[in-house]
MIPA-334887 format. One record per residue (C-alpha): residue number from 1; x, y, z; residue in one letter. Coordinates in Angstrom, 3 decimals, decimal comma. Layout:
<atoms>
ATOM  seq         x         y         z  type
ATOM  NUM         X         Y         Z     A
...
</atoms>
This chain:
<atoms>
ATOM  seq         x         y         z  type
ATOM    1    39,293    -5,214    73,572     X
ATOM    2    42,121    -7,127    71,871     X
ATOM    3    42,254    -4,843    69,234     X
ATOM    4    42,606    -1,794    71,188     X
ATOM    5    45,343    -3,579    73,298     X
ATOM    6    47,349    -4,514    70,465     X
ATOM    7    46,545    -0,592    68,817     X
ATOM    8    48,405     0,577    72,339     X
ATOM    9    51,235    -2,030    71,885     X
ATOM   10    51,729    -0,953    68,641     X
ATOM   11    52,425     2,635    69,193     X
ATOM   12    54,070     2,700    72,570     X
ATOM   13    56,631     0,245    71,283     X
ATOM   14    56,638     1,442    67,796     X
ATOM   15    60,234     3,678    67,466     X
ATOM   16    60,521     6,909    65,228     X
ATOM   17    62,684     9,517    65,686     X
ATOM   18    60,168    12,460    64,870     X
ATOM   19    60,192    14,905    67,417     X
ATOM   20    56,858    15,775    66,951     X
ATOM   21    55,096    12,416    66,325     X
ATOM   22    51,289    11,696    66,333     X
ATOM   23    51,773     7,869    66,423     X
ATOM   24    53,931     7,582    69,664     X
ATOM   25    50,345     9,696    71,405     X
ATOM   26    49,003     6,450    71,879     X
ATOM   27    45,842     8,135    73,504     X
ATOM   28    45,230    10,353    71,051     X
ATOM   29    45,658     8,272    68,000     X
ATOM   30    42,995     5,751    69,882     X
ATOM   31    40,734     8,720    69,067     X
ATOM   32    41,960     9,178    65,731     X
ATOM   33    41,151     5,388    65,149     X
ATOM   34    38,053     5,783    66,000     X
ATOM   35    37,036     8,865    63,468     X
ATOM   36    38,746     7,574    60,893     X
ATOM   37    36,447     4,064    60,775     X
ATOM   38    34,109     6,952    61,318     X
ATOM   39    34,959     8,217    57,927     X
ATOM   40    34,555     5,047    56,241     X
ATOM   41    31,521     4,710    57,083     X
ATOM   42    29,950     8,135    55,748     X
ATOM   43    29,494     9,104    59,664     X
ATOM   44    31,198    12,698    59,724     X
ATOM   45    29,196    14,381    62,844     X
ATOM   46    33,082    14,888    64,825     X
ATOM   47    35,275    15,204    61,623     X
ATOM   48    35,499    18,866    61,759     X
ATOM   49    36,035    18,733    65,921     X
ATOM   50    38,921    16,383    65,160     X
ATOM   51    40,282    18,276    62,759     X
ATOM   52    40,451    21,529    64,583     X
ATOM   53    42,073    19,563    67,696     X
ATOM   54    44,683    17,857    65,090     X
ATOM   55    45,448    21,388    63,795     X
ATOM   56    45,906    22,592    67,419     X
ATOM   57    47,922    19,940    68,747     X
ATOM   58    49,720    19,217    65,581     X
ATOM   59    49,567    22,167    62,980     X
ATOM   60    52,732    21,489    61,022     X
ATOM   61    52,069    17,363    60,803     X
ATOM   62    51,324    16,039    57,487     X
ATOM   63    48,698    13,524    58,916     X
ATOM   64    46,362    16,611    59,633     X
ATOM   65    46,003    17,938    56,254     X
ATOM   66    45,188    14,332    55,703     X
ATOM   67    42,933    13,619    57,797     X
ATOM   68    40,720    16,203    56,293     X
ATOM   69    41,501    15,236    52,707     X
ATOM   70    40,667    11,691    53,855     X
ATOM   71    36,702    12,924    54,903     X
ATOM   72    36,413    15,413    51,959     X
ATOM   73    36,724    11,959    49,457     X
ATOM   74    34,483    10,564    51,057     X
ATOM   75    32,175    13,101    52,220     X
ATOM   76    31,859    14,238    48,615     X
ATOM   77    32,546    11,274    46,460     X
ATOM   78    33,443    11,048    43,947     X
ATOM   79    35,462    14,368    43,526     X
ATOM   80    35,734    15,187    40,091     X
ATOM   81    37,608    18,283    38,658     X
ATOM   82    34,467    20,272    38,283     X
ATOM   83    33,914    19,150    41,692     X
ATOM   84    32,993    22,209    44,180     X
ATOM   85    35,550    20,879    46,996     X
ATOM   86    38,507    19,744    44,099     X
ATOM   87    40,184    22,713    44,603     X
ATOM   88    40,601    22,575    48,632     X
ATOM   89    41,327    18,397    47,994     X
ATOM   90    43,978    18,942    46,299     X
ATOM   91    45,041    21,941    48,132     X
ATOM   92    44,641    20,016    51,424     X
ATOM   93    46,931    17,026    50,392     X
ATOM   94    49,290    19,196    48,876     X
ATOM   95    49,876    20,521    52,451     X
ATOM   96    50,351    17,046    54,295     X
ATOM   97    53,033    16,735    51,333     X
ATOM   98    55,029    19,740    51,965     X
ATOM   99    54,804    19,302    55,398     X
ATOM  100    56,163    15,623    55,228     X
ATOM  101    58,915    16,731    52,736     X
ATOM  102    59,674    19,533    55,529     X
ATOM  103    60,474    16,448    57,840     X
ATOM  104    62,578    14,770    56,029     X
ATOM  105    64,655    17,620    55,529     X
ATOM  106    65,314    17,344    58,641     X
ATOM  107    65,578    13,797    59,115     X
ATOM  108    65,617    11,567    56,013     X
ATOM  109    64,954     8,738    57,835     X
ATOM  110    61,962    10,325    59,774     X
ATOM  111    59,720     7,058    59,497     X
ATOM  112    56,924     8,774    60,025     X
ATOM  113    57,374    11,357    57,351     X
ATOM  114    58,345     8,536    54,675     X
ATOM  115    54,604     7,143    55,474     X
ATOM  116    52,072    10,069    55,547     X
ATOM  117    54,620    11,181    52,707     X
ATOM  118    53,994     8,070    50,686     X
ATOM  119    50,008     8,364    51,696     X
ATOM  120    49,470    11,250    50,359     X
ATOM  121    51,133    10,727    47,304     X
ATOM  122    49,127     7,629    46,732     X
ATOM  123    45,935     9,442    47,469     X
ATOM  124    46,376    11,795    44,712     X
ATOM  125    47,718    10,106    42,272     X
ATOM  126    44,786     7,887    42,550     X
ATOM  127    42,686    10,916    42,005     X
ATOM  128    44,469    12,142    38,591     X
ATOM  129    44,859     8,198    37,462     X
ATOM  130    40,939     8,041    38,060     X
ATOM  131    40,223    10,875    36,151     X
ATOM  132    42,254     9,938    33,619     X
ATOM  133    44,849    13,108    34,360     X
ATOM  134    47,918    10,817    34,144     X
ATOM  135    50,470    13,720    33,158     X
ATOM  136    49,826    15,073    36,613     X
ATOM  137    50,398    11,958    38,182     X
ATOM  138    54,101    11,496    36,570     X
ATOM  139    55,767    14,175    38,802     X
ATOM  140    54,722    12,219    41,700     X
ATOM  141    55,773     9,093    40,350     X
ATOM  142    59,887     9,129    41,524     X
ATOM  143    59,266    10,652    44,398     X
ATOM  144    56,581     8,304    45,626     X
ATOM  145    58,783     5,045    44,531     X
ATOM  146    61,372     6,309    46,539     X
ATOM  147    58,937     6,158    49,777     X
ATOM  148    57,603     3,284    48,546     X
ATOM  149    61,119     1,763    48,672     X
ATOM  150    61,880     3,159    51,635     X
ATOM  151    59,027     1,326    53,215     X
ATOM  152    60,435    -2,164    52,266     X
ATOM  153    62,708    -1,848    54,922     X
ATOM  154    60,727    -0,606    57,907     X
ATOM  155    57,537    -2,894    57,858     X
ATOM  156    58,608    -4,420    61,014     X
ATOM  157    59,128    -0,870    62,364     X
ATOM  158    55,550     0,377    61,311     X
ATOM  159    53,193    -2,562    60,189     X
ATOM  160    51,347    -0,321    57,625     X
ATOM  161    54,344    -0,487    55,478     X
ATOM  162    52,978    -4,042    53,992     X
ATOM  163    50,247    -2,191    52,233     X
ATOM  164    52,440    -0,190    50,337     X
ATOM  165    54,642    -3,297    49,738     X
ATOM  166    51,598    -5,394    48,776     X
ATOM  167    50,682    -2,781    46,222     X
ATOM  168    53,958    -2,423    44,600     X
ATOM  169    54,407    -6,212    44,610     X
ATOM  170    51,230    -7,029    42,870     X
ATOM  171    50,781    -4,147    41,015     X
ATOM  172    54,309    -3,604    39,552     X
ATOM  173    53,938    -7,529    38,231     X
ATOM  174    50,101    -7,563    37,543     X
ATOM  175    49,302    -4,456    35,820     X
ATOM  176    51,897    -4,855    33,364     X
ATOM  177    50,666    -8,223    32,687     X
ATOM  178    47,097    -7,083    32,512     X
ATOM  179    48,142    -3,277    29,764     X
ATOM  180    50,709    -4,477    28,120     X
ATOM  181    51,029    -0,774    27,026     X
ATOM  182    52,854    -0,466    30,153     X
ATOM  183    55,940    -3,018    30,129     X
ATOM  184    58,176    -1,091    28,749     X
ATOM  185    57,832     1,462    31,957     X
ATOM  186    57,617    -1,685    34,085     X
ATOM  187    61,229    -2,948    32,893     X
ATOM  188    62,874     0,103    34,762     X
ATOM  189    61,702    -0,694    38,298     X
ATOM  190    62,158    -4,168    40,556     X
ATOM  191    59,949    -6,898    39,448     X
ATOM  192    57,177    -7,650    41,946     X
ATOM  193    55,482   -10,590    43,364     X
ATOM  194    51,896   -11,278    42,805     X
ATOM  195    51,906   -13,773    45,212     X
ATOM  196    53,246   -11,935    47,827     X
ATOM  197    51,925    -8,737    47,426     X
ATOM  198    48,237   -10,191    48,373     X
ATOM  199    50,346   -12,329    50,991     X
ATOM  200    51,292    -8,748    52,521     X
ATOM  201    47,961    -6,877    51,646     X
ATOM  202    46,108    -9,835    53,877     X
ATOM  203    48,836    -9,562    56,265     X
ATOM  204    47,898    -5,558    56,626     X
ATOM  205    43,940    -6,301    56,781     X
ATOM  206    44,649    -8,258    59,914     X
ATOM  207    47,272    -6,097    61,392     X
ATOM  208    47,772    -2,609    59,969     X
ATOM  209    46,419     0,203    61,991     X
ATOM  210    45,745     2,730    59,357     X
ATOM  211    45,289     1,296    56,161     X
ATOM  212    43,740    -2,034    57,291     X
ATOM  213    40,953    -1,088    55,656     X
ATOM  214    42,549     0,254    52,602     X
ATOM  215    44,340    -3,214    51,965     X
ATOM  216    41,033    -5,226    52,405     X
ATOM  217    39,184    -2,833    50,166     X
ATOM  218    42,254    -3,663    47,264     X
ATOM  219    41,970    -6,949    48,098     X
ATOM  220    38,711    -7,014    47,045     X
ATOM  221    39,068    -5,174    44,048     X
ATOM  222    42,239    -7,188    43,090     X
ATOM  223    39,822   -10,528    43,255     X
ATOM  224    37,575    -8,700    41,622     X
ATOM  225    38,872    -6,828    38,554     X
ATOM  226    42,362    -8,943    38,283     X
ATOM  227    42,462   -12,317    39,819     X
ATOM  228    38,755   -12,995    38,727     X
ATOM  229    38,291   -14,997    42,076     X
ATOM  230    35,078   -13,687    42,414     X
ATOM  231    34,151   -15,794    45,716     X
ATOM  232    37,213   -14,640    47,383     X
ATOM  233    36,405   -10,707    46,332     X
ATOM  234    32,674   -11,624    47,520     X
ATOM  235    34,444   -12,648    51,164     X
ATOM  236    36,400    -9,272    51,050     X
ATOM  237    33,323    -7,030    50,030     X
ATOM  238    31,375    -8,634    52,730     X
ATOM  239    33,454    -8,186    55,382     X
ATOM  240    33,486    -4,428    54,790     X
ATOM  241    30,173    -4,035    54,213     X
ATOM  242    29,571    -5,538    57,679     X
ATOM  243    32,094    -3,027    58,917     X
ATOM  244    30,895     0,000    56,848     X
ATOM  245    27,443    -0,606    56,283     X
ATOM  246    26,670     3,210    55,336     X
ATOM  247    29,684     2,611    52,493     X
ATOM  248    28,048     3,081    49,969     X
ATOM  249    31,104     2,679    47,109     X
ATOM  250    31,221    -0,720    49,275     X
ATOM  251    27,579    -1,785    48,646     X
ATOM  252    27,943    -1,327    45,279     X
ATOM  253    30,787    -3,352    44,540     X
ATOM  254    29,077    -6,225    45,934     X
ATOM  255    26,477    -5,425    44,201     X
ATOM  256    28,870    -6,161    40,884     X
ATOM  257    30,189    -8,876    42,310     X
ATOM  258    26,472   -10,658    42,777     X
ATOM  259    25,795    -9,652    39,657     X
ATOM  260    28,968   -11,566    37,885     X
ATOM  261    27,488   -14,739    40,076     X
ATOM  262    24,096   -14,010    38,387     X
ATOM  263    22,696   -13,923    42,303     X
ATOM  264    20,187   -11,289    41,041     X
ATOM  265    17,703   -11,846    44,174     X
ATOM  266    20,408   -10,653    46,347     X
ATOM  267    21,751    -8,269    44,585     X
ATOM  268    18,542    -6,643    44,031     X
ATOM  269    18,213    -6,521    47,957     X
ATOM  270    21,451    -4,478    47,726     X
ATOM  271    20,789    -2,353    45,183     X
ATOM  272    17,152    -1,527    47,064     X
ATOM  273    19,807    -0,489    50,369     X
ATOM  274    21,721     1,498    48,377     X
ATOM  275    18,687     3,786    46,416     X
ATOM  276    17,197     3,963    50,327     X
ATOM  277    20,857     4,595    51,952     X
ATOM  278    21,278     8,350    53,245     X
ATOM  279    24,324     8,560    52,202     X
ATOM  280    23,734     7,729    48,836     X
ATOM  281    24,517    11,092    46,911     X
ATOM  282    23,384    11,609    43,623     X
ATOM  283    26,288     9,651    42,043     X
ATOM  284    24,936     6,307    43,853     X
ATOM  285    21,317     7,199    42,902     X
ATOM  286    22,381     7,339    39,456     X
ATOM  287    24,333     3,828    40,191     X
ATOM  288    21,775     2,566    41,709     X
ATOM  289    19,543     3,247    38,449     X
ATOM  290    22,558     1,841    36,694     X
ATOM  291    21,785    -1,666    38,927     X
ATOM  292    18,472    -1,397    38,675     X
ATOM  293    18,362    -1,753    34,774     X
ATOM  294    20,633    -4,892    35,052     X
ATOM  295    17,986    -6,267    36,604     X
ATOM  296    15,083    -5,409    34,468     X
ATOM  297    17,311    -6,353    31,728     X
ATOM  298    18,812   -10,198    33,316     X
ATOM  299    16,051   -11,196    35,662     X
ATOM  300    12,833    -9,603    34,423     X
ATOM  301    13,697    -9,403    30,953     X
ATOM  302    11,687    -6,286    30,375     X
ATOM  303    14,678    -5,314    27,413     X
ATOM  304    12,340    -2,189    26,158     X
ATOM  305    12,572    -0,119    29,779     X
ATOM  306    16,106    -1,541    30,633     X
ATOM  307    17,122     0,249    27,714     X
ATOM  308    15,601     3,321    28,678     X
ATOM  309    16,923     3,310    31,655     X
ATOM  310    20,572     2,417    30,070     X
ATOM  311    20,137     5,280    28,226     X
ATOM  312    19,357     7,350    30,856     X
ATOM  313    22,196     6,158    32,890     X
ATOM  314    24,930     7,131    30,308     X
ATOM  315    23,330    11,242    30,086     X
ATOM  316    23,224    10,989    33,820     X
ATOM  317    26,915    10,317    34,199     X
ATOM  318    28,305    12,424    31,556     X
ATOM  319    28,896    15,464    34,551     X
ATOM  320    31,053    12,484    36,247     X
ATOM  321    33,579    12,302    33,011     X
ATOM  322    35,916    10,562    33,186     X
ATOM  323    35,635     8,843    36,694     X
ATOM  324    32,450     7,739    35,442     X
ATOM  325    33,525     5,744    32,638     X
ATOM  326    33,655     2,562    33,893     X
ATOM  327    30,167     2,780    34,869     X
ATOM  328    29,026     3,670    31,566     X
ATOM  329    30,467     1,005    30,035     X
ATOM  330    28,071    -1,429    32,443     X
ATOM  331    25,400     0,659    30,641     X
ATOM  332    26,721     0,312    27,191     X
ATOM  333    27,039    -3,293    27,681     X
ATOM  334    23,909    -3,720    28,527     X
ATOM  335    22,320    -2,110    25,482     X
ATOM  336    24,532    -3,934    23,261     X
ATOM  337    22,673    -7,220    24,896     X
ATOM  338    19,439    -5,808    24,168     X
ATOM  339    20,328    -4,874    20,223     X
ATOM  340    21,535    -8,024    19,760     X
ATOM  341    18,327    -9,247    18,583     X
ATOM  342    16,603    -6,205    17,086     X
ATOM  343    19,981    -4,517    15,500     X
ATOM  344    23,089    -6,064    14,768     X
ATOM  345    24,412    -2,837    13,500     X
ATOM  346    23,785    -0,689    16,755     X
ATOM  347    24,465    -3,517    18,902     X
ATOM  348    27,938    -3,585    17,832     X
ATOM  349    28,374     0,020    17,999     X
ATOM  350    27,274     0,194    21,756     X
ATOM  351    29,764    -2,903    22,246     X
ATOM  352    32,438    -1,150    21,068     X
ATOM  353    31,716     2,136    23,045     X
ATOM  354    31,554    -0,025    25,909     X
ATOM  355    34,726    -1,792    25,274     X
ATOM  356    36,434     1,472    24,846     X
ATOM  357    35,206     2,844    28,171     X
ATOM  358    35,550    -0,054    30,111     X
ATOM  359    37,997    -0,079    32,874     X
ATOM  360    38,290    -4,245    32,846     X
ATOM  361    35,842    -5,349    30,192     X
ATOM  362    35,085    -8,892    31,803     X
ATOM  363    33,662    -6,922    34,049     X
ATOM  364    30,164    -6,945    31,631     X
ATOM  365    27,426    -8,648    33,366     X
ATOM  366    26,834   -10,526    30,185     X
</atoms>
């Protein structure tokens, strides 16, 4: 009940000067609340229902093409460019671009167009920077730090606002920090603040309305893959599995993250959820193969099937490319373990294919 009352406070104080604005329909964006947790957690019975009443109500808003890109990730995650639905993904946010830019032709300070704007830029960049497409997420790249910018100065006017702060504080200081590759990029645009940008990204978990989730999720992979505070990213993953317990990206990131604090009864508890979840595609079977080997390998020590099943792993992801690379590292890894012992030679072959592919290579499981 509190959290609904403060959801109405929100947007019937909340000011923006769109004339056609979904967040001052308090009513209506209770429901939208409501299917988007839906979303999260892989339950998509009214998606299509909500859709068609968001392209009724609202057809030219940018927040209804993205609402649909929004259940199409994770309907059909991960999407891939060979994907079947890649196409209409991309086509869909795309849309809730254009439509956002056709707002703020009208109104440049339309705060609502600067945010589903800024959204939906972030959503597909993230796509291309995940498949490792990075010259199609440079054109994006001005436009979307001007909207991230923008949004410095109106988090008290829409709370959401501190996740895209957050992100550019942390990231713009960490990342460089982390790829040095990068700094020279880095020295072009205002320094950040690590310390704030989780500061704000906490501050958005407890108070955001549509990217609370969002900023505890990148919490949790911050912790994780950055700050190696892996009790604090083992608070953050629980608290959305409790939330999204059909998740299952979320399930197996905790699943890592028990595995890094070599709690392999647990974790094999997880990885049993995830192989039985329904909503584990093929993707999280393969995963959860992936998990399973870790386990043969660190708890049973059965090094002759793990290895199989390593292998197997690393043909089973190859239709994921690039996306899939981190997890194929986990698999490389793991073979390089076994080797140790038996083959020097091939052991540090597979280390170096791992190292290569891996994403953040202290992320091992050795």
């Amino acid at each position: 009940m509190k959290r609904v009352l403060l959801i109405l406070f929100f947007f019937q104080t909340i000011s923006l000067s769109a004339q056609e604005s979904i967040l001052s329909d308090s009513l209506f964006m209770l429901h939208l609340k409501t299917e988007v947790d839906s979303i999260y957690n892989f339950q998509f019975e009214n998606t299509e229902n909500t859709y068609l009443e968001l392209e009724e109500k609202y057809p030219d808003h940018a927040f209804t093409q993205l609402f649909y890109a929004l259940m199409l990730h994770w309907k059909y995650f991960p999407i891939v460019p060979e994907s079947e639905y890649h196409d209409e993904y991309i086509n869909k946010i795309e849309k809730a671009i254009l439509s956002a830019e056709n707002s703020l032709d009208k109104n440049k300070d339309n705060t609502e167009a600067i945010f589903f704007n800024l959204m939906s830029r972030m959503l597909i960049m993230q796509h291309y920077a995940d498949n490792k497409v990075s010259s199609k997420v440079v054109p994006h790249l001005g436009r979307g730090y001007k909207m991230v910018a923008a949004g410095f100065d109106l988090k008290e006017e829409m709370t959401d606002f501190h996740f895209s702060t957050g992100i550019y504080n942390y990231y713009s200081k960490a990342y460089p920090e982390a790829h040095p590759i990068y700094k020279p990029v880095a020295y072009f645009f205002p320094k950040g603040d690590i310390e704030l940008g989780l500061q704000q990204l906490e501050y958005n978990w407890n108070n955001g309305v549509f990217l609370d989730v969002e900023s505890l999720f990148f919490l949790a992979y911050i912790n994780l893959n950055f700050e190696k505070n892996f009790e604090a990213s083992l608070k953050n993953l629980e608290h959305l599995n409790d939330s999204f317990p059909n998740n299952p990206l979320y399930t197996s990131y905790r699943i890592q993250n028990l595995f890094i604090t070599k709690n392999y009864n647990l974790a094999e508890k997880y990885i049993d959820k995830l192989e039985k979840m329904s909503t584990s595609n093929d993707f999280f079977q393969i995963i959860s193969h992936l998990y399973q080997a870790v386990i043969l390998e660190k708890k049973n020590r059965n090094y002759k099937k793990a290895a199989i099943v390593y292998a197997n792993v690393v043909q089973d992801l190859e239709k994921y490319g690039n996306f899939a690379n981190g997890y194929s590292s986990f698999a490389f890894y793991g073979l390089s373990r076994i080797y140790r012992e038996i083959d020097k030679k091939k052991a540090k072959n597979y280390r170096k294919i791992a190292d290569d592919l891996a994403v953040y290579p202290h992320i091992n499981f050795d």
